[in-house]
Structure formats: C-alpha cells, structure tokens
C-alpha positions in Angstrom: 13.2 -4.9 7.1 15.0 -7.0 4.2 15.2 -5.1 1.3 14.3 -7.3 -2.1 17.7 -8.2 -4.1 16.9 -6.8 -8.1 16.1 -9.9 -10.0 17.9 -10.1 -13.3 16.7 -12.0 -16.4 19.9 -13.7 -18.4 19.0 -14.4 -22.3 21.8 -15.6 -25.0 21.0 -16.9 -28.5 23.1 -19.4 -29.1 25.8 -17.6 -31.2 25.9 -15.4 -28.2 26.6 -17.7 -25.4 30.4 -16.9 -25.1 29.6 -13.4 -25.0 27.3 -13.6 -22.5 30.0 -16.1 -20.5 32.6 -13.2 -20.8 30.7 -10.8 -19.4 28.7 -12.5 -16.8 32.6 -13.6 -16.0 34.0 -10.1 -16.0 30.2 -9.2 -13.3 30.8 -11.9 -11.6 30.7 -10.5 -8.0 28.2 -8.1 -8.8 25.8 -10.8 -10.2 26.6 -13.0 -6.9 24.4 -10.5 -5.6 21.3 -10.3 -7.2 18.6 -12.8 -8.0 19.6 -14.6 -11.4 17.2 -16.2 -13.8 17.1 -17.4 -17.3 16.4 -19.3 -19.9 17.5 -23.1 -19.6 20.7 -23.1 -21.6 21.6 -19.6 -20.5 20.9 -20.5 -16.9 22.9 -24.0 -17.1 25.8 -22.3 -18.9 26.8 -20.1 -16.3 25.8 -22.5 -13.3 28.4 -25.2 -14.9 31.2 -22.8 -15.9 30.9 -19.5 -13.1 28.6 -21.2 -10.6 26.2 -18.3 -10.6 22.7 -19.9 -9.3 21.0 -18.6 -12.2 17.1 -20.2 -12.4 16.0 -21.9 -15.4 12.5 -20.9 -16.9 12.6 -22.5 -19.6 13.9 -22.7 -22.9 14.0 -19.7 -25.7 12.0 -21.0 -28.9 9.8 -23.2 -26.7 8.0 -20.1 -24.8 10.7 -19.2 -22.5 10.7 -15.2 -24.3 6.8 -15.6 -23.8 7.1 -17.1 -19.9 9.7 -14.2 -19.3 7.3 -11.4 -20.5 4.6 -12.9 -18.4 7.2 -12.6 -15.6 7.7 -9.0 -16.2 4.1 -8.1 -16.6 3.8 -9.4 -12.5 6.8 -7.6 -11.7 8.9 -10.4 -11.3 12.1 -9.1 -12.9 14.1 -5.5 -12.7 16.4 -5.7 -15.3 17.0 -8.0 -18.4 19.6 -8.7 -20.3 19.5 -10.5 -23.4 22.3 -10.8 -25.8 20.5 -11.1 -29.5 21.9 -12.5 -32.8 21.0 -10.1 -35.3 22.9 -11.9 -37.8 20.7 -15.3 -37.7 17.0 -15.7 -38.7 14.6 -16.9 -35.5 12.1 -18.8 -35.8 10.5 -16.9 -32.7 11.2 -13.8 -33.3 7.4 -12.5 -32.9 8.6 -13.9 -29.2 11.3 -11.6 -28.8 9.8 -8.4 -30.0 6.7 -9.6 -27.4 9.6 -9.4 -24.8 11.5 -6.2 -26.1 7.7 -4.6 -26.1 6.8 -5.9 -22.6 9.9 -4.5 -21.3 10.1 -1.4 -22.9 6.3 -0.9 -21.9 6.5 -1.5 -18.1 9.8 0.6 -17.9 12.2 -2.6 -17.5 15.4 -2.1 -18.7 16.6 -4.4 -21.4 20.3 -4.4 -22.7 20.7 -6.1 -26.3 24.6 -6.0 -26.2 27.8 -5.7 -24.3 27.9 -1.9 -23.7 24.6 -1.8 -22.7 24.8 -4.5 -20.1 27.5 -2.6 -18.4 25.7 0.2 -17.9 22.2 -1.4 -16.5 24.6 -3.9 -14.2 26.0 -0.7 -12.0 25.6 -1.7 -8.4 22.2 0.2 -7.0 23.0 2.7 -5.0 
C-alpha cells in the first residue's frame, strides 16, 4: 500500500519572500519530497527560482488564507508554513487569524518564522 506524502502549505507576505526562498533553498531535498502547495506568488516563486512543484491556490488578499483554511478543515494539508510580516498592516488580516485559528483548532502545525519552520520540516520518521 502507498503511503500518502504530508502535504505542506507555503505562505510569504511579500516582505517575506526572500526568506521564505532561503529556507525553502536550504529544505530543498526534503521539500522534493512532500506534496507542495501555496498561495500563487509563493507557489510561482519557488517553481521559477528552486523548481519545487509547489501548487498555486490562489492568491493571499484575494481569499487564498480563506481557500487554505477551507483546505485544512477537509484535511487536505499536514503542516503549514507561513512566513508573516508583523511589521506591515494587512488589509486581510481577519483572513489570517481565520487561518492561524483553523490550524491551531484542527491540530495542524503552523510555523510563523524561520526557527519554527525547521523544526515542523524534520523528515517523518
């Protein structure tokens, strides 16, 4: 029997791109080998620059925090990682805390920066 590959969600505000590029860069191998979505941008970012096959869902401020909560609530995603700007105003943030709550709810875990990341990315033993 094949055994389901954990699906990881890939979020970066925009100030958070190249952060999220580094360390998806520094994971590479391990992220080769899971299921990868995320939000449009995120998703094209690391397509075009690590050629990760990362699927788009759609875009942040347009729903895409909304459509990814939806996607956790029909257990469609394991993990999530979503590097936030807490230093910028968004105009969706009643999106984002939707997500933060879905996951935190249904037991998902969500990294919000770097260190956390590293620590949910550990290869399943």
């Amino acid at each position: 029997m094949e055994t389901k590959k954990t699906t990881i969600a890939l979020v970066a505000h925009d100030s958070k791109k190249q952060t999220m590029l580094e360390w998806a860069k520094e994971k590479v191998d391990t992220l080769k080998k899971r299921d990868l979505i995320g939000t449009s941008n995120t998703a094209s970012l690391l397509k075009k620059v690590l050629d990760l096959d990362v699927k788009p869902f759609g875009h942040g401020p347009s729903g895409g925090d909304i459509y990814l909560a939806a996607k956790i609530l029909d257990n469609q995603v394991d993990k999530v990682i979503f590097f936030i700007d807490t230093e910028s105003p968004q105009g969706h943030e009643h999106d984002i805390q939707t997500l933060i709550r879905t996951a935190v709810i249904n037991n998902i875990p969500i990294a919000l920066n770097r260190a956390t990341a590293n620590h949910i990315i550990i290869e399943d033993k």
